[in-house]
N, CA, C and O atoms as a CHARMM CRD file, in Angstrom:
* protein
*
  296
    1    1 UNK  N      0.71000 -20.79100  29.84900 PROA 1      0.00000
    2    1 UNK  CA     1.20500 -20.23100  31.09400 PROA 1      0.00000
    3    1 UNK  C      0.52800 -18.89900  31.40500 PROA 1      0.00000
    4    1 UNK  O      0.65600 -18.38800  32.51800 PROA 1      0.00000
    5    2 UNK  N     -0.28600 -18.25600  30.30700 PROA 2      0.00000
    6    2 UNK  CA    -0.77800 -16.61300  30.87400 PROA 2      0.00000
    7    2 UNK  C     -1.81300 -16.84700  31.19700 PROA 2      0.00000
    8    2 UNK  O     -2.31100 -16.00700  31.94700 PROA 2      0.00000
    9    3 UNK  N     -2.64400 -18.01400  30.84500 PROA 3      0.00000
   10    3 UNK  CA    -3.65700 -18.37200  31.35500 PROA 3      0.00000
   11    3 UNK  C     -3.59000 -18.82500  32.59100 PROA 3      0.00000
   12    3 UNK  O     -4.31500 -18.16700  33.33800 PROA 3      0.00000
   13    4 UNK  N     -2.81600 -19.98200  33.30100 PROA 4      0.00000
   14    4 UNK  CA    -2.49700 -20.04100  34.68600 PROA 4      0.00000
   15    4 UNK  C     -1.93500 -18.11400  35.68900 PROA 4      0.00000
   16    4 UNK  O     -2.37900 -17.65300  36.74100 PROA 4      0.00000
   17    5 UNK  N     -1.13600 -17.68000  34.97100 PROA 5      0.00000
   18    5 UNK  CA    -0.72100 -16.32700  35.63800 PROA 5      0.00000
   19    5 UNK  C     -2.25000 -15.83900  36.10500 PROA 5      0.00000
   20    5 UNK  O     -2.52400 -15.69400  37.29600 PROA 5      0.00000
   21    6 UNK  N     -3.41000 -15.55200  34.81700 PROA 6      0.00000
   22    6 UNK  CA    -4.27300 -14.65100  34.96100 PROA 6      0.00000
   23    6 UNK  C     -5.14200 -15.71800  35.69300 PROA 6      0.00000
   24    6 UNK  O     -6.22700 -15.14200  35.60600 PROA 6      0.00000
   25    7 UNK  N     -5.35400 -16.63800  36.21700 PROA 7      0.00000
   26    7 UNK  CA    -6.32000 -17.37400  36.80700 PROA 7      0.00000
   27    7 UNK  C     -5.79400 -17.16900  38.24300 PROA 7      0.00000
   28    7 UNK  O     -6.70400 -17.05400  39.06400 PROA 7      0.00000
   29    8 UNK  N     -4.26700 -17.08000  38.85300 PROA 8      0.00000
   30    8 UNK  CA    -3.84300 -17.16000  39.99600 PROA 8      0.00000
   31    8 UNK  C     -4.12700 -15.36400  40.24400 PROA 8      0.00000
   32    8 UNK  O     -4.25400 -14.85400  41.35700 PROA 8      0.00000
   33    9 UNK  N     -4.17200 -14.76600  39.19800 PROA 9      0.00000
   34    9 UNK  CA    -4.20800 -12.88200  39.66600 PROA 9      0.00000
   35    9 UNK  C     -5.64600 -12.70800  40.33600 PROA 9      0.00000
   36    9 UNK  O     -5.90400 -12.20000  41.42700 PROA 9      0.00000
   37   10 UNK  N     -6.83000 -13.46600  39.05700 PROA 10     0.00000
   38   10 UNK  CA    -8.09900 -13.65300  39.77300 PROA 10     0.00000
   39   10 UNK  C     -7.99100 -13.93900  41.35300 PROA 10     0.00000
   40   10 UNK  O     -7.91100 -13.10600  42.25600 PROA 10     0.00000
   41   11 UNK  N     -8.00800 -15.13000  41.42700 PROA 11     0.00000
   42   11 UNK  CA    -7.94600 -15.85400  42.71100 PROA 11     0.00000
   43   11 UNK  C     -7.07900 -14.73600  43.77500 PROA 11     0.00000
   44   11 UNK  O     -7.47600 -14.57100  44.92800 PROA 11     0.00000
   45   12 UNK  N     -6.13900 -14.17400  43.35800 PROA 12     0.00000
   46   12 UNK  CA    -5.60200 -13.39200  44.38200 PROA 12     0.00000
   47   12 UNK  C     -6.03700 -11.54500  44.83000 PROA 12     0.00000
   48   12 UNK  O     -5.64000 -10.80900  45.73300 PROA 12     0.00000
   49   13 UNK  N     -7.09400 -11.33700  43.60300 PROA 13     0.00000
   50   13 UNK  CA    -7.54000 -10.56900  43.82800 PROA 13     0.00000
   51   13 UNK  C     -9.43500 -10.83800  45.20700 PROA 13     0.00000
   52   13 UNK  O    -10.14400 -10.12900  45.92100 PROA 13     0.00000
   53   14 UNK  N     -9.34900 -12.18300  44.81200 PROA 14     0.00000
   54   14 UNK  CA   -10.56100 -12.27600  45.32900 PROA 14     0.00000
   55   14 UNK  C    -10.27700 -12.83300  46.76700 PROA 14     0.00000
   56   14 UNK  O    -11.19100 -12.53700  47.53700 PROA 14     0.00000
   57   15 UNK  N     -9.44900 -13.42600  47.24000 PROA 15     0.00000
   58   15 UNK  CA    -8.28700 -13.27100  48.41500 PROA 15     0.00000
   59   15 UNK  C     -8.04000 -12.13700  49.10800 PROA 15     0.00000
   60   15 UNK  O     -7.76200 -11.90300  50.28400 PROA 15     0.00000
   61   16 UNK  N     -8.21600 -11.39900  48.02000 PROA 16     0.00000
   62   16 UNK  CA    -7.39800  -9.75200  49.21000 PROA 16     0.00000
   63   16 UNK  C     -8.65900  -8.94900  49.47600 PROA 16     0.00000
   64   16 UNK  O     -8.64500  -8.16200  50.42200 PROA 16     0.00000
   65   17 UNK  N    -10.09600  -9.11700  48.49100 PROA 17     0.00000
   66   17 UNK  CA   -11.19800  -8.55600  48.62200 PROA 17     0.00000
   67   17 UNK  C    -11.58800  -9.11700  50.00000 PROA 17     0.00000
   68   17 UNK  O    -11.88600  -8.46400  51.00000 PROA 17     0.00000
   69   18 UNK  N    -11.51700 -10.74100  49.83200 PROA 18     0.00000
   70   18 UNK  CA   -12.24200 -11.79900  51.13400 PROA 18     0.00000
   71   18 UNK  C    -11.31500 -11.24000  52.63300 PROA 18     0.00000
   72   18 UNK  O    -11.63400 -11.45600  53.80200 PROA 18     0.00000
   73   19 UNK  N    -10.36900 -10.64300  52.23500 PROA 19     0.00000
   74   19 UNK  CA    -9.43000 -10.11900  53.91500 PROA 19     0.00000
   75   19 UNK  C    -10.01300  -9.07900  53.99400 PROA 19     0.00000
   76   19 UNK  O    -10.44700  -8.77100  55.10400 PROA 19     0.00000
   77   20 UNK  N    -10.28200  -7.97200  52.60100 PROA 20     0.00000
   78   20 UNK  CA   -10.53600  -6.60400  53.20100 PROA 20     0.00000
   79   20 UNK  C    -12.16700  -6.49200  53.58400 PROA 20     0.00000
   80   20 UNK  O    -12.56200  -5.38500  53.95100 PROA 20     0.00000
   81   21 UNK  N    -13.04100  -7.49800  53.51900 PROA 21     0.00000
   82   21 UNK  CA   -14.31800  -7.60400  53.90100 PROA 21     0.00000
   83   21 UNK  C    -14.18900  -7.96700  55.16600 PROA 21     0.00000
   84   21 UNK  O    -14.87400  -7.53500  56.09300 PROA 21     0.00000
   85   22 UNK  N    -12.87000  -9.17000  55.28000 PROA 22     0.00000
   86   22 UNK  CA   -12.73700  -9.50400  57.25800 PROA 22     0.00000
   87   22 UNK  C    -12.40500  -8.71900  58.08200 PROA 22     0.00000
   88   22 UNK  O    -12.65900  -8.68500  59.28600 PROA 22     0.00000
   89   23 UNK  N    -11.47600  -7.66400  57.07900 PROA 23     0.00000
   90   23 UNK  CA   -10.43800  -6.50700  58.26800 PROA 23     0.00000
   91   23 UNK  C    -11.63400  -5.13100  58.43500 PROA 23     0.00000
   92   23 UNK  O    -11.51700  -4.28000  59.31700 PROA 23     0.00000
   93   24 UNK  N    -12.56000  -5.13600  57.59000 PROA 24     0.00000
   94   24 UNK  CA   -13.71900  -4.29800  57.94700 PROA 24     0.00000
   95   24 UNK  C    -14.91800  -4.30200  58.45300 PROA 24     0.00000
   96   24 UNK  O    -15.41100  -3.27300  58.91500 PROA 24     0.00000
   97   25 UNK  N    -15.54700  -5.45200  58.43400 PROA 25     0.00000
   98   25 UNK  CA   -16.87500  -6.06100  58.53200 PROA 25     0.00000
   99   25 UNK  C    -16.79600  -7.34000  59.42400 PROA 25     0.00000
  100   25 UNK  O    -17.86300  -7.95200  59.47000 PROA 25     0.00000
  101   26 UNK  N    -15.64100  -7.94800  60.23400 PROA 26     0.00000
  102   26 UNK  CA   -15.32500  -9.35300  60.10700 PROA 26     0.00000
  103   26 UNK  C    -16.65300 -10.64600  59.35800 PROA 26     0.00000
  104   26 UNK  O    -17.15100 -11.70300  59.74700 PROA 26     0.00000
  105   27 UNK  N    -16.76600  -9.81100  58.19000 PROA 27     0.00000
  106   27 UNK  CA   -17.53700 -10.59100  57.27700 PROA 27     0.00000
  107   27 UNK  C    -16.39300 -11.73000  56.28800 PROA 27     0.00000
  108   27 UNK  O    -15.31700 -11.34900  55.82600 PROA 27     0.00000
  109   28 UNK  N    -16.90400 -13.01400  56.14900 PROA 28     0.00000
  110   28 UNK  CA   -15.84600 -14.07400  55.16000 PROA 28     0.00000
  111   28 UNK  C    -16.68500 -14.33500  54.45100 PROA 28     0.00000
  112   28 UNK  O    -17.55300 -15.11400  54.84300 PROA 28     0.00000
  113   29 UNK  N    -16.76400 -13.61700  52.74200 PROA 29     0.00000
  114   29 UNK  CA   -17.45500 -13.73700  51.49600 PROA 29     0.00000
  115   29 UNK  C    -17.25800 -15.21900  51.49500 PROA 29     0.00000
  116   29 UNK  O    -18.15700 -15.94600  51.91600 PROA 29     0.00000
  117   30 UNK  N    -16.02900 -15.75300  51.00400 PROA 30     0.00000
  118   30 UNK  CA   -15.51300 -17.28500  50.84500 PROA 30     0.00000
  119   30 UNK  C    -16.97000 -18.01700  52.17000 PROA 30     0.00000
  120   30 UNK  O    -18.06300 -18.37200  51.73000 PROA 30     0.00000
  121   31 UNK  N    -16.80100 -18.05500  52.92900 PROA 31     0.00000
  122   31 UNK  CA   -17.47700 -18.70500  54.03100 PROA 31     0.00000
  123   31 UNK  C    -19.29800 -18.96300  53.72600 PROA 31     0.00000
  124   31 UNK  O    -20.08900 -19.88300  53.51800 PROA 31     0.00000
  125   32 UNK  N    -19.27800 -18.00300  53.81800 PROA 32     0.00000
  126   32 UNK  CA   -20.70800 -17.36700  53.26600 PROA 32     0.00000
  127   32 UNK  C    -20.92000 -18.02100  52.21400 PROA 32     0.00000
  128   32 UNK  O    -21.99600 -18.61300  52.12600 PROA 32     0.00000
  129   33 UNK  N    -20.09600 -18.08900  51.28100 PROA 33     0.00000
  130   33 UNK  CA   -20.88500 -18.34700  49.55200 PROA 33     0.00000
  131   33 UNK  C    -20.89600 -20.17300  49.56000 PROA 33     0.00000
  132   33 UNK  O    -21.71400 -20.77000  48.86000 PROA 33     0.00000
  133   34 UNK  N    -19.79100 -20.99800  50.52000 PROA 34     0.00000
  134   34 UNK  CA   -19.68000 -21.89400  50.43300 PROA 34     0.00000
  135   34 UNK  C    -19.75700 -22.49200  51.92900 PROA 34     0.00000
  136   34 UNK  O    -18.89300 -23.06400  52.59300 PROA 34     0.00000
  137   35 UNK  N    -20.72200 -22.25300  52.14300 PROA 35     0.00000
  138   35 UNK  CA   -20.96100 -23.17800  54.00900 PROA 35     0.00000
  139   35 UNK  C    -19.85000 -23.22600  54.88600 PROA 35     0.00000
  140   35 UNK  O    -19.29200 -24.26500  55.23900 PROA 35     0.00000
  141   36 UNK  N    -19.54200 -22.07500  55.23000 PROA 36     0.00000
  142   36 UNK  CA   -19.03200 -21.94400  56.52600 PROA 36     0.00000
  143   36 UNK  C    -17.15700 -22.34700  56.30000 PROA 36     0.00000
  144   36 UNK  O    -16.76100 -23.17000  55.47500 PROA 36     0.00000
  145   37 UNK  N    -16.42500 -21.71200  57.04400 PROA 37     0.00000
  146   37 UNK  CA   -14.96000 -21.36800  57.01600 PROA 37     0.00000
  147   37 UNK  C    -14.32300 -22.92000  57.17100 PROA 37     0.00000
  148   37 UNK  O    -13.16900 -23.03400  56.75900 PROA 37     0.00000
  149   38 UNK  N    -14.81100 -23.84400  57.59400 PROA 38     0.00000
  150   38 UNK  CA   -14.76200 -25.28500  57.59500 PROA 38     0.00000
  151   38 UNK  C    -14.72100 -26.05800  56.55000 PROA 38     0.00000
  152   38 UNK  O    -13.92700 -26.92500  56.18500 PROA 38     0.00000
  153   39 UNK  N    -16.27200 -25.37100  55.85200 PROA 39     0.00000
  154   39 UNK  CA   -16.57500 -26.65400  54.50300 PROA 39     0.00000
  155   39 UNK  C    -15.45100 -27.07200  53.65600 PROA 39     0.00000
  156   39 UNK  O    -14.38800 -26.46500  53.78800 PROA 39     0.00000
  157   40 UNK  N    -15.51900 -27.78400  53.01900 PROA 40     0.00000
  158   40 UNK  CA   -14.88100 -28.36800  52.12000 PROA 40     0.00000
  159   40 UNK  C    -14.46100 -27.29400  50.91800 PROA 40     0.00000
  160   40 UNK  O    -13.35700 -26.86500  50.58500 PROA 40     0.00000
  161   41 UNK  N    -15.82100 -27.03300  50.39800 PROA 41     0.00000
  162   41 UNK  CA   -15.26700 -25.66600  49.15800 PROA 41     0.00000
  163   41 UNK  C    -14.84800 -24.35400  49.45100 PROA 41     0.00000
  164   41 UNK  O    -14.57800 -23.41600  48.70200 PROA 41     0.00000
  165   42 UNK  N    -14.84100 -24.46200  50.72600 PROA 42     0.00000
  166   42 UNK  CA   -14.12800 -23.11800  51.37600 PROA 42     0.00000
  167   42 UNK  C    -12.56000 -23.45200  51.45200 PROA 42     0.00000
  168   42 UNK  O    -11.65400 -22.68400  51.12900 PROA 42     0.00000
  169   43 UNK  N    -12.45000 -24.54400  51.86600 PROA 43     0.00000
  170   43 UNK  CA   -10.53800 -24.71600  51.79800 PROA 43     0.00000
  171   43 UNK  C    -10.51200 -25.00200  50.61900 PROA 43     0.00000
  172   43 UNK  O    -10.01000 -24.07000  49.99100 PROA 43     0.00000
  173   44 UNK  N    -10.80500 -25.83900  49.97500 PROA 44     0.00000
  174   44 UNK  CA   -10.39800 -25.65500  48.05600 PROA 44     0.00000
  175   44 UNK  C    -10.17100 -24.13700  48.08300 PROA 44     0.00000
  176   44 UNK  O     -9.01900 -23.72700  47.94200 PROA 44     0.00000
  177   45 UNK  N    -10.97700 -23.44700  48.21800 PROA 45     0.00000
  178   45 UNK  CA   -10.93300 -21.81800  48.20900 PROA 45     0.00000
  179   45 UNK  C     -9.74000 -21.36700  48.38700 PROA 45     0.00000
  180   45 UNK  O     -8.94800 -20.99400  47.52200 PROA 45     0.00000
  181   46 UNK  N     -9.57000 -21.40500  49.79800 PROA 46     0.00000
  182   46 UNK  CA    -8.64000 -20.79900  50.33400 PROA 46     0.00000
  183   46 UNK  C     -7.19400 -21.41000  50.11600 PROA 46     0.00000
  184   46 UNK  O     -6.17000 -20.72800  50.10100 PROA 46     0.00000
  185   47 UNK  N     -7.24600 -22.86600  49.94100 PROA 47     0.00000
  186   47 UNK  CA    -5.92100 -23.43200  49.49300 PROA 47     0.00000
  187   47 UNK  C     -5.87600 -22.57400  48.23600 PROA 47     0.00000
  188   47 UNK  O     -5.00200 -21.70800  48.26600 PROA 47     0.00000
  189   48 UNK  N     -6.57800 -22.61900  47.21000 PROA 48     0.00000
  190   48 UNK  CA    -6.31700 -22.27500  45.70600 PROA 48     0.00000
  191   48 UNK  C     -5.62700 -20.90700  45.65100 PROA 48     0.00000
  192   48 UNK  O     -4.59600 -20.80200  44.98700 PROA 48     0.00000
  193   49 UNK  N     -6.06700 -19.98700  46.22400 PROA 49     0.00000
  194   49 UNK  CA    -5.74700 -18.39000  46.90500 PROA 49     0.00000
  195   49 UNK  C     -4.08600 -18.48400  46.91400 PROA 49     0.00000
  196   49 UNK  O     -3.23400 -17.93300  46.21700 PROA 49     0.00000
  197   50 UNK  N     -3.99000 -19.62900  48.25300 PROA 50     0.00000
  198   50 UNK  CA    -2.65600 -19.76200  48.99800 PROA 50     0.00000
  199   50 UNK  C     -1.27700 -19.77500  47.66800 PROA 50     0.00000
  200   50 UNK  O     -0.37200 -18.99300  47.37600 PROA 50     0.00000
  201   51 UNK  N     -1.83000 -21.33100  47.05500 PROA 51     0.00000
  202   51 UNK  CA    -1.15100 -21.24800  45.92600 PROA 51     0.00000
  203   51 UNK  C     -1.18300 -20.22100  44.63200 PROA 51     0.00000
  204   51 UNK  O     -0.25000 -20.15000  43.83100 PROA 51     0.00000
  205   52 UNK  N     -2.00200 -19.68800  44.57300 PROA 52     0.00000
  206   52 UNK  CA    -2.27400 -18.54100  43.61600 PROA 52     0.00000
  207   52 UNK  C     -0.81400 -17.36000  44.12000 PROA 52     0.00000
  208   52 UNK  O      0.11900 -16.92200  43.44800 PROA 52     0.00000
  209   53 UNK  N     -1.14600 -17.18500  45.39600 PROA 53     0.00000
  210   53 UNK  CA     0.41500 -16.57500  45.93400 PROA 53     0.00000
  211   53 UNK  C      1.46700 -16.78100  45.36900 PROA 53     0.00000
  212   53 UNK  O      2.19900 -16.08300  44.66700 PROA 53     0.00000
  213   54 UNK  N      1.50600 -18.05600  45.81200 PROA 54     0.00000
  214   54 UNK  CA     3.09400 -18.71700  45.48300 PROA 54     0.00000
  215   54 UNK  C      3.31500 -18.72000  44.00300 PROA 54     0.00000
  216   54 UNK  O      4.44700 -18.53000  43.55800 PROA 54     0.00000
  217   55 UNK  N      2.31700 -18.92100  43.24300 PROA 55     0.00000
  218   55 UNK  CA     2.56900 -18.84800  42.04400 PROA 55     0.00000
  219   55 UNK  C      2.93600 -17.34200  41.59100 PROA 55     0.00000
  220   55 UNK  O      4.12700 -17.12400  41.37000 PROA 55     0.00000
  221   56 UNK  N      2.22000 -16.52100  41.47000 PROA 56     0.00000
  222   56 UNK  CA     2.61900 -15.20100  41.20900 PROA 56     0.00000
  223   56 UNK  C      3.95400 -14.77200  41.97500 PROA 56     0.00000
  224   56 UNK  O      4.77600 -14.19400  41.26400 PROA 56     0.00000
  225   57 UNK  N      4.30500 -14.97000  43.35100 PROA 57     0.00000
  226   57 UNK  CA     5.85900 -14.80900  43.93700 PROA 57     0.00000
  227   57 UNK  C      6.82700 -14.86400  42.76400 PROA 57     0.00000
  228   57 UNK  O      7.41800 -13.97200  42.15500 PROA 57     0.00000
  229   58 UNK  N      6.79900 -16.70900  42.58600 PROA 58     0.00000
  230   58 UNK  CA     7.84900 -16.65500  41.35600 PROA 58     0.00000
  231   58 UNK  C      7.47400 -16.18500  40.18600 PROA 58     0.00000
  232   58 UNK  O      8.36500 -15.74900  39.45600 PROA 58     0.00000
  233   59 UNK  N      6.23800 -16.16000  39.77100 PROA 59     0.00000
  234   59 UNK  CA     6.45600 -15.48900  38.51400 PROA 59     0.00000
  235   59 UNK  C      6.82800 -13.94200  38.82300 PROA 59     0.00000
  236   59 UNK  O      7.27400 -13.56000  37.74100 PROA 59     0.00000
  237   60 UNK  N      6.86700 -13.16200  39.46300 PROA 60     0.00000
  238   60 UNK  CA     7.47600 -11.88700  40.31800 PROA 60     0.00000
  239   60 UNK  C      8.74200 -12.02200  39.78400 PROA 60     0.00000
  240   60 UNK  O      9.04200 -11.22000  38.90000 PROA 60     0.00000
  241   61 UNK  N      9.83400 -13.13500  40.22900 PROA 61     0.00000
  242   61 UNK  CA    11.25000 -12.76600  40.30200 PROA 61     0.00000
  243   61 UNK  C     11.57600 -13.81000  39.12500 PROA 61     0.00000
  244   61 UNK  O     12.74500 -14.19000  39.19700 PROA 61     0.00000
  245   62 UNK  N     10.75700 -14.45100  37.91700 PROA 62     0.00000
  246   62 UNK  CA    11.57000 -15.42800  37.15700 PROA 62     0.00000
  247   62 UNK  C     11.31200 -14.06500  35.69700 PROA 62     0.00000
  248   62 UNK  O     10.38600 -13.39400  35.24200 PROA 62     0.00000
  249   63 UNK  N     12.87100 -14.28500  35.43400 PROA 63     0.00000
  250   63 UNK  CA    12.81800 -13.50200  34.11600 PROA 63     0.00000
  251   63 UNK  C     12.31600 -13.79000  33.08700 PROA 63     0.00000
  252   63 UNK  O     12.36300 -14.91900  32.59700 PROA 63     0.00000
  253   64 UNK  N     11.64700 -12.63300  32.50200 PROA 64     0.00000
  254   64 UNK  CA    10.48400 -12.48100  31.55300 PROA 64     0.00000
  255   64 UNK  C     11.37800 -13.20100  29.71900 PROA 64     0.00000
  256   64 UNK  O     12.52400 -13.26800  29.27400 PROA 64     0.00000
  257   65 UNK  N     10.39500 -13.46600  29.38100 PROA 65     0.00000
  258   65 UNK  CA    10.75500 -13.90100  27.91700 PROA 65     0.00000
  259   65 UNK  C     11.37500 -12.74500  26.98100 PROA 65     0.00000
  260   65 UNK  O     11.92200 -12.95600  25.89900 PROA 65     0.00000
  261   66 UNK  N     11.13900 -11.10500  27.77100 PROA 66     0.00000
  262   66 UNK  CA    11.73600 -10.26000  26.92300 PROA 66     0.00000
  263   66 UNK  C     13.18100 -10.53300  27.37300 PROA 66     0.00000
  264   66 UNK  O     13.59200 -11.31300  28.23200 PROA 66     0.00000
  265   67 UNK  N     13.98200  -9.50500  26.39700 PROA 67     0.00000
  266   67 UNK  CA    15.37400  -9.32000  26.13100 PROA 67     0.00000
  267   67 UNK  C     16.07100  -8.79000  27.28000 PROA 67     0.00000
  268   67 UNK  O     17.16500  -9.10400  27.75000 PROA 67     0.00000
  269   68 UNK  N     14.94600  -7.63800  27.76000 PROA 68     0.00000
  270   68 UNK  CA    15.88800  -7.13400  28.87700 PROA 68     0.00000
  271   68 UNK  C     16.36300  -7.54800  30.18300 PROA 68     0.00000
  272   68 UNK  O     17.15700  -6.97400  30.92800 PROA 68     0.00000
  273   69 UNK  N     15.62300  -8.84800  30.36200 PROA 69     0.00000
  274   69 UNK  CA    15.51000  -9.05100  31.51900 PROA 69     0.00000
  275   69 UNK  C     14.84500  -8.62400  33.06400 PROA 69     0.00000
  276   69 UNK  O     15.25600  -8.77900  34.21400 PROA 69     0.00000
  277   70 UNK  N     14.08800  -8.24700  32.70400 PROA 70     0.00000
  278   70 UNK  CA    13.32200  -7.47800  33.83900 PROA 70     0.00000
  279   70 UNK  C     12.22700  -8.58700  34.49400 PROA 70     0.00000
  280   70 UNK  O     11.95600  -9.54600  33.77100 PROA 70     0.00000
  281   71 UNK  N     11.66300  -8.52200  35.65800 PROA 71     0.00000
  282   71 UNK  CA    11.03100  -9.74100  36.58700 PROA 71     0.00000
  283   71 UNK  C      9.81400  -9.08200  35.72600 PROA 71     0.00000
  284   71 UNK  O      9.55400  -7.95800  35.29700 PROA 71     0.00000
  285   72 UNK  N      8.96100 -10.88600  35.68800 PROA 72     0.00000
  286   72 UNK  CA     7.76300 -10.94900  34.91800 PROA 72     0.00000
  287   72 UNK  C      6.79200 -10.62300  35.94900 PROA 72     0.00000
  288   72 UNK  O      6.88200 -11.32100  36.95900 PROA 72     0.00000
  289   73 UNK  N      5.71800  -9.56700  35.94000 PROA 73     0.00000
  290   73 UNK  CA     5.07700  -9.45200  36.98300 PROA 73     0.00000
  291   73 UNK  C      3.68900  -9.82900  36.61800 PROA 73     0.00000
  292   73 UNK  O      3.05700  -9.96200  37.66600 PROA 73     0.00000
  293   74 UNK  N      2.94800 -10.05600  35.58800 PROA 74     0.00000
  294   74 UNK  CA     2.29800 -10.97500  35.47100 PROA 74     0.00000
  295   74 UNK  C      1.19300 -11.45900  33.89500 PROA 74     0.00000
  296   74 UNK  O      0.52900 -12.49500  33.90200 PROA 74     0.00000
């Protein structure tokens, strides 16, 4: 499971890089590296991202394997 956590943190770090290149440059790294905002390995991309979200959300609010109970953040 820390291996899925740290594969969805990747992916969501490279998600928030690919927005802050659009919200500055309207440049899309994703697009670029894989033929255009259409192609095929661009939505694998961007789906994978999406779920990378959702995954980290709950791991956010599901309690951690420690004692105290505190939300697992990742």
């Amino acid at each position: 499971m820390k291996a899925i956590k740290m594969l969805t943190l990747v992916l969501l770090i490279v998600g928030g890089l690919n927005w802050g290149l659009w919200g500055l440059f309207e440049f899309d790294l994703v697009a670029t590296i894989f033929g255009g905002n259409t192609a095929m390995l661009s939505k694998v991309v961007y789906t994978l991202v999406g779920v990378s979200a959702i995954v980290q959300a709950i791991a956010l609010f599901t309690p951690s394997s420690a004692q105290d109970g505190r939300p697992a953040i990742a």
